[in-house]
C-alpha positions as CSV (number, residue, x, y, z in Angstrom):
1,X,95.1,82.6,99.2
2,X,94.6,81.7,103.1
3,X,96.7,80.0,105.2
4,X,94.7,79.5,108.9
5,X,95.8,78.9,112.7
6,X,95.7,76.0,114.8
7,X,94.7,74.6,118.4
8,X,94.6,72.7,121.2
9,X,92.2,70.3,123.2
10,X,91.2,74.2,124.6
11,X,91.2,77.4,122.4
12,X,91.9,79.4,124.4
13,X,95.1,78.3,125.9
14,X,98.0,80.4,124.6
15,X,100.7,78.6,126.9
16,X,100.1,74.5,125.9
17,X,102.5,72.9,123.2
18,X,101.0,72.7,119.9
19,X,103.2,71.9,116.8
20,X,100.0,73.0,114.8
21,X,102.3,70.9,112.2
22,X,98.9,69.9,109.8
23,X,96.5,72.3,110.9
24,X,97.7,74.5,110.1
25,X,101.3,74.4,109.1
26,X,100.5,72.7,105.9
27,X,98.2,75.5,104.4
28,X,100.8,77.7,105.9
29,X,103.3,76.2,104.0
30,X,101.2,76.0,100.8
31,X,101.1,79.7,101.1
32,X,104.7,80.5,101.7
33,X,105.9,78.2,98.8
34,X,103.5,79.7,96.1
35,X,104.3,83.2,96.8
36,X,107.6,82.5,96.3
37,X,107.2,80.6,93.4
38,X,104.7,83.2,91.5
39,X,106.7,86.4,93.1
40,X,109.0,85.6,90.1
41,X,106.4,86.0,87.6
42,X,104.2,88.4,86.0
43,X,100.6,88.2,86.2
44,X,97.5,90.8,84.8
45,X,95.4,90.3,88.0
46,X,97.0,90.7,92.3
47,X,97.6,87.6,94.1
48,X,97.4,88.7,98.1
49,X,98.8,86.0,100.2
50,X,97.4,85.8,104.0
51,X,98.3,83.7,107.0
52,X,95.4,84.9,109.1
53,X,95.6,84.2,113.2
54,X,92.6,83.7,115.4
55,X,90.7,81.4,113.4
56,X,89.3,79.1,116.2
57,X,88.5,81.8,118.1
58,X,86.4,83.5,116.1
59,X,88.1,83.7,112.6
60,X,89.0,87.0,113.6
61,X,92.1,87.6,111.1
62,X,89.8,86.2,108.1
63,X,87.3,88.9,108.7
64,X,90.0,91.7,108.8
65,X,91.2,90.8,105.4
66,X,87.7,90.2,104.0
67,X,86.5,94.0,105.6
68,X,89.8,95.5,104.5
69,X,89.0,93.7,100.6
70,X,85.6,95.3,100.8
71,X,86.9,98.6,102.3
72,X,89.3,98.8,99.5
73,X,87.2,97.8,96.5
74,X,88.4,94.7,95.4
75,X,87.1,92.9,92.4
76,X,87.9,89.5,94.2
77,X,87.9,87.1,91.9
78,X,88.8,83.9,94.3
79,X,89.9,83.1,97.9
80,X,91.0,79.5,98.2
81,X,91.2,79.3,101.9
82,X,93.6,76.2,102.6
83,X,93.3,74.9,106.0
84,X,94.4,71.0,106.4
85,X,96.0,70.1,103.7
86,X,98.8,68.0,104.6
87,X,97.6,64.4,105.9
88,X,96.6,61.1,103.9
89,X,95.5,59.2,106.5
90,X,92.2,59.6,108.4
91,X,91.6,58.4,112.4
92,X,89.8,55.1,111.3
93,X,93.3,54.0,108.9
94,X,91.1,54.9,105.6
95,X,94.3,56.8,103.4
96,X,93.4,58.5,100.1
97,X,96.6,60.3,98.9
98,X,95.1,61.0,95.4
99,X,91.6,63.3,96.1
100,X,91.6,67.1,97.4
101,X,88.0,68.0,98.7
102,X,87.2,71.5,97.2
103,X,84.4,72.7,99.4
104,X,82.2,75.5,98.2
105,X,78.6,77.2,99.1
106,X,75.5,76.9,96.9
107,X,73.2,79.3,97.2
108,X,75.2,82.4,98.0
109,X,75.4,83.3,101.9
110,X,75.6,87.4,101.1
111,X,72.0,88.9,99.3
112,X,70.4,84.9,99.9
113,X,67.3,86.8,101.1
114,X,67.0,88.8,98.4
115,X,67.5,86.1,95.4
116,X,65.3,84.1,97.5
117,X,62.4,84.3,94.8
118,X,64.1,84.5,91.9
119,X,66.3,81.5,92.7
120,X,63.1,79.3,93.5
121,X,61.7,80.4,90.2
122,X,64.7,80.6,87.8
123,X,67.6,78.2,90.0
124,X,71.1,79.1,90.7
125,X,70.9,76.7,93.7
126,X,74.2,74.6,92.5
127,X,75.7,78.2,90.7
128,X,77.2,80.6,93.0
129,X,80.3,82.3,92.0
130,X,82.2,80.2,94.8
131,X,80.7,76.6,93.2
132,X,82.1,77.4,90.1
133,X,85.2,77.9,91.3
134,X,84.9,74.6,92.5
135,X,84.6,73.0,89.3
136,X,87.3,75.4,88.0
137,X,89.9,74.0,90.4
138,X,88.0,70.1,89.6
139,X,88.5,70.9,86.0
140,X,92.3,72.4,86.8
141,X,93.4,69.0,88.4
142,X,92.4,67.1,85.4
143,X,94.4,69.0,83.3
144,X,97.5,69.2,85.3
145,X,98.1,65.1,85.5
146,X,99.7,65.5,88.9
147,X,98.3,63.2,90.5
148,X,95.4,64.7,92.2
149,X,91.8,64.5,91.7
150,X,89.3,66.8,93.3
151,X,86.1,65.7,94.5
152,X,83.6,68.4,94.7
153,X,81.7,68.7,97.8
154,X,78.8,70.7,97.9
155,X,78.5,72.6,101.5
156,X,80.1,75.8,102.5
157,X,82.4,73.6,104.5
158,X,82.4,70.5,106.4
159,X,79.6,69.3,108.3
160,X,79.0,71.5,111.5
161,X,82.2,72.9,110.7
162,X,83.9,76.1,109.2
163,X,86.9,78.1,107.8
164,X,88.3,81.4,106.9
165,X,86.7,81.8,103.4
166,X,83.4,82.0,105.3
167,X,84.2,86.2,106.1
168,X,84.8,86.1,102.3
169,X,81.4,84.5,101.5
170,X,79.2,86.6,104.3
171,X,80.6,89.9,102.0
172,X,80.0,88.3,98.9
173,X,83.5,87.2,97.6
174,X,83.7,84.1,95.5
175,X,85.7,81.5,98.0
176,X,85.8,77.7,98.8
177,X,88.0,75.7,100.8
178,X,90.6,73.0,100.2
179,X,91.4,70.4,102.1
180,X,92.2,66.8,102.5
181,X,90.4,63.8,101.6
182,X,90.2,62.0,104.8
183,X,91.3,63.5,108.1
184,X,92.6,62.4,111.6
185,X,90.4,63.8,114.1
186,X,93.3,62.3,116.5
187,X,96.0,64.6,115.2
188,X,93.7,67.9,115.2
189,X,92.2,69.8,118.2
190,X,93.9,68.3,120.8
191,X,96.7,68.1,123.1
192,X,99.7,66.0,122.0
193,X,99.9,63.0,124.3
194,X,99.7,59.3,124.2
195,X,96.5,57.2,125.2
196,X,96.0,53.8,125.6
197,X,98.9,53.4,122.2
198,X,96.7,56.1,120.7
199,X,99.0,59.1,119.5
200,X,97.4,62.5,120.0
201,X,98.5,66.0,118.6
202,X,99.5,67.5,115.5
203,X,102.9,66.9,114.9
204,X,104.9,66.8,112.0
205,X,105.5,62.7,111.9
206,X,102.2,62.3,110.5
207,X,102.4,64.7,107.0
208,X,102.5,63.3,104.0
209,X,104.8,65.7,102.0
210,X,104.5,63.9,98.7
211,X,100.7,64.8,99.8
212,X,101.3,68.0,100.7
213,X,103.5,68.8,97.5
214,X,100.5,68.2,95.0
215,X,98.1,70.2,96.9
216,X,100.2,73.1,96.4
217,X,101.0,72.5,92.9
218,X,97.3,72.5,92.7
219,X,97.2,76.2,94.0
220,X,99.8,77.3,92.3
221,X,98.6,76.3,89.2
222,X,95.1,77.7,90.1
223,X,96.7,81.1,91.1
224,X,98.8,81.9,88.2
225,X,95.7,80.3,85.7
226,X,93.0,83.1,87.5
227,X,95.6,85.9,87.5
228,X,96.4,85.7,84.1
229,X,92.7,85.7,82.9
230,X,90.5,88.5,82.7
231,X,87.3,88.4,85.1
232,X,84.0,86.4,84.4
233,X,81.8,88.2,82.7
234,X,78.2,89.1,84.1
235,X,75.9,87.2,82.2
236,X,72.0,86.6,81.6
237,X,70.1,83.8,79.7
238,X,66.7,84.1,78.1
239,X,64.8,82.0,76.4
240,X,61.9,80.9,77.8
241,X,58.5,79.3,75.9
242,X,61.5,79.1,72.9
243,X,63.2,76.4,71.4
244,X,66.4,78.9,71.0
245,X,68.2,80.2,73.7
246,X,69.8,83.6,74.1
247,X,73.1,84.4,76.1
248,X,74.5,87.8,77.0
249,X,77.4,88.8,78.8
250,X,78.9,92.4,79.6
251,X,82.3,92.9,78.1
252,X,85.2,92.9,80.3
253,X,88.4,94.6,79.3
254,X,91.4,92.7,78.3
255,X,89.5,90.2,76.7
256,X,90.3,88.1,73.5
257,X,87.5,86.0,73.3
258,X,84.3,84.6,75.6
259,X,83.4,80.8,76.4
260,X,80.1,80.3,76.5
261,X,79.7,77.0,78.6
262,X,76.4,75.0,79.1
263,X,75.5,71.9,81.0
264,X,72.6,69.6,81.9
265,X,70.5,70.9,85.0
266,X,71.7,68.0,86.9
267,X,75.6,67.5,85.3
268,X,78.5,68.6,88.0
269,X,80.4,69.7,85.1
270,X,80.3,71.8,82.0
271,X,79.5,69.9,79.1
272,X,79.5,72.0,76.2
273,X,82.0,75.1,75.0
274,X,81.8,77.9,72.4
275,X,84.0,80.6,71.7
276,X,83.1,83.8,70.7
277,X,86.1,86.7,70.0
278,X,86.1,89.8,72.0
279,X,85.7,91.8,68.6
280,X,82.4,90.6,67.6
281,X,80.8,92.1,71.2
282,X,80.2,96.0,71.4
283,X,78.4,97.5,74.3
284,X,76.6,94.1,75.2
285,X,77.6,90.1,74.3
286,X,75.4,88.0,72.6
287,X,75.3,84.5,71.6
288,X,72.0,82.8,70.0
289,X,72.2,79.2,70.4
290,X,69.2,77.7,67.8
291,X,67.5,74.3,69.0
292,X,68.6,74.1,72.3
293,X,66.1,74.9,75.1
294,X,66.6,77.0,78.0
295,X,64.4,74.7,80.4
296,X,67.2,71.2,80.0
297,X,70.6,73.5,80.8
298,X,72.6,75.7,82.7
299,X,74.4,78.5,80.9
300,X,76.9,80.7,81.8
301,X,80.2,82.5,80.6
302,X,84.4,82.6,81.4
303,X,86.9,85.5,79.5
304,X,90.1,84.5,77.8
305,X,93.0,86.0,77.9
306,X,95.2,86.4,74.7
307,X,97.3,83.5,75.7
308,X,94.7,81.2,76.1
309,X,94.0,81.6,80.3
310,X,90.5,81.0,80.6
311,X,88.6,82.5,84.0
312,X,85.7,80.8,85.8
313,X,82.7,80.4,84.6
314,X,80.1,82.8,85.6
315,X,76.6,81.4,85.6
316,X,73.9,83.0,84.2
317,X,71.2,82.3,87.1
318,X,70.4,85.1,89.8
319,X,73.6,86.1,92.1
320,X,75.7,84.0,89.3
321,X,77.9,87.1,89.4
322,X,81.9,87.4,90.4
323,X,80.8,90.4,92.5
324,X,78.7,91.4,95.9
325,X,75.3,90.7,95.2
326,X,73.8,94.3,94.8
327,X,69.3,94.5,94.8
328,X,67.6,96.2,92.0
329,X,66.8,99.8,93.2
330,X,62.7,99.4,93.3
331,X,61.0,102.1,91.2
């Protein structure tokens, strides 16, 4: 979980007055308040909390964690980077204190080149790791009746813009961003001053802590959820000139039982569950599903824990994987 810096009208200047009090003092917050609400629990998987500096310089800190993660070895499962999280109401008066934007790449950024061809041929355009947890954190809000709806948007972040999960997603971790639904380009970026009645700067007057509140429950929730399930499977789909189709997964220890989700080529949500139990798998997964046809859906596969905690769905379309995108060794 990410927490990012903030700035000025210039970058670069160290010495100017900048409360930083949305940008980014709210993700800052988030972060803060859920490790010290999870540090009194128990959870199978690591939760790393980071408030990284240097973002709008370069997103330096974000890139020493993300090399340090890959330098390590870490299966990362998730990095919800939150950066702006905290204000309801946008520059033009437009207020929406009921939506989160979850912002998440398609095709992946790391091995892009190399699923290239099979992408074109066999899609996985809308099912990288980092989109699914997208609709994992969509599906989330639903659930948790806080308030809070999440509206998906599909692009690694916003337009011309970018974050601190994108170090994540250039190494080929599963991240997205969260943010608010409308912002204030007044109150970010700039030097706090007052023009023509127009107030400038980022100070804390203009949070919304109600706001504020439900986007952390919201990462809270999604923290403890993907720490107490096991990892997604890696998982593959055949079925082609067939009216059945087949899905295998590899199993993943710790497992009580499999989801195998499905969902029209064009839906933005799974449609359709199964559950399989862990015991029925032995060295390989399978699941034959008779009379539906490969060509109309998407397939892919989440673990369960044995309470019930389900993990993201891992699609299986090329680079669908929870992991760094590794090429076949050519023979």
């Amino acid at each position: 979980m990410l927490g990012a810096a903030c700035r000025v009208s210039d970058p670069l200047n160290a010495d100017a007055f900048e409360p930083g009090a949305n940008d980014d003092g709210s993700g800052s917050s988030a972060v803060l308040e859920a490790a010290r609400v999870l540090s009194k629990h128990k959870f199978a998987g690591t939760i790393v909390y980071s408030l990284d500096s240097g973002e709008e310089q370069g997103l330096y800190g974000a890139k020493v964690i993300a090399a340090y993660a890959k330098a390590q070895g870490w299966n990362v499962i998730a990095d919800l980077n939150n950066d702006i999280i905290g204000n309801s109401c946008g520059s033009d008066g437009v207020c929406d204190s009921t939506h989160a934007r979850v912002l998440s790449e398609g095709p992946r950024s790391q091995g892009e080149t190399e699923l290239m061809a099979a992408t074109h041929s066999l899609g996985g355009e809308n099912d990288a790791p980092s989109r699914n947890i997208s609709r994992f954190l969509d599906s989330l809000a639903d659930r948790l009746r806080i308030g809070l709806d999440v509206r998906q948007i599909w692009r690694t972040d916003r337009f011309q813009r970018g974050g601190d999960h994108i170090p994540f997603l250039q190494l080929g971790f599963p991240a997205a961003r969260i943010t608010v639904a409308v912002e204030n380009y007044n109150w970010q970026h700039q030097d706090v001053r007052v023009e023509n009645g127009v107030h400038y700067g980022d100070t804390i007057d203009h949070v919304d802590f109600a706001y504020l509140a439900k986007m952390t429950k919201l990462n809270v929730a999604a923290l403890a959820a993907i720490a107490s399930a096991p990892p997604p499977p890696d998982s593959k789909v055949e079925g082609g000139v067939s009216t059945d189709t087949t899905v295998t997964w590899t199993p993943v220890q710790d497992s009580a039982a499999y989801n195998i989700r499905w969902r029209r080529t064009d839906a933005n949500q799974w449609e359709v569950s199964r559950s399989v139990p862990a015991s029925g798998c032995a060295a390989t997964c399978k699941m034959v599903l008779p009379h539906i046809r490969v060509d109309d859906w998407v397939f892919g596969v989440a673990s369960v824990s044995r309470d019930g905690f389900d993990s993201p769905v891992a699609s299986a379309v090329p680079g669908g994987a929870f992991h760094p995108y590794v090429a076949p060794v050519k023979k």
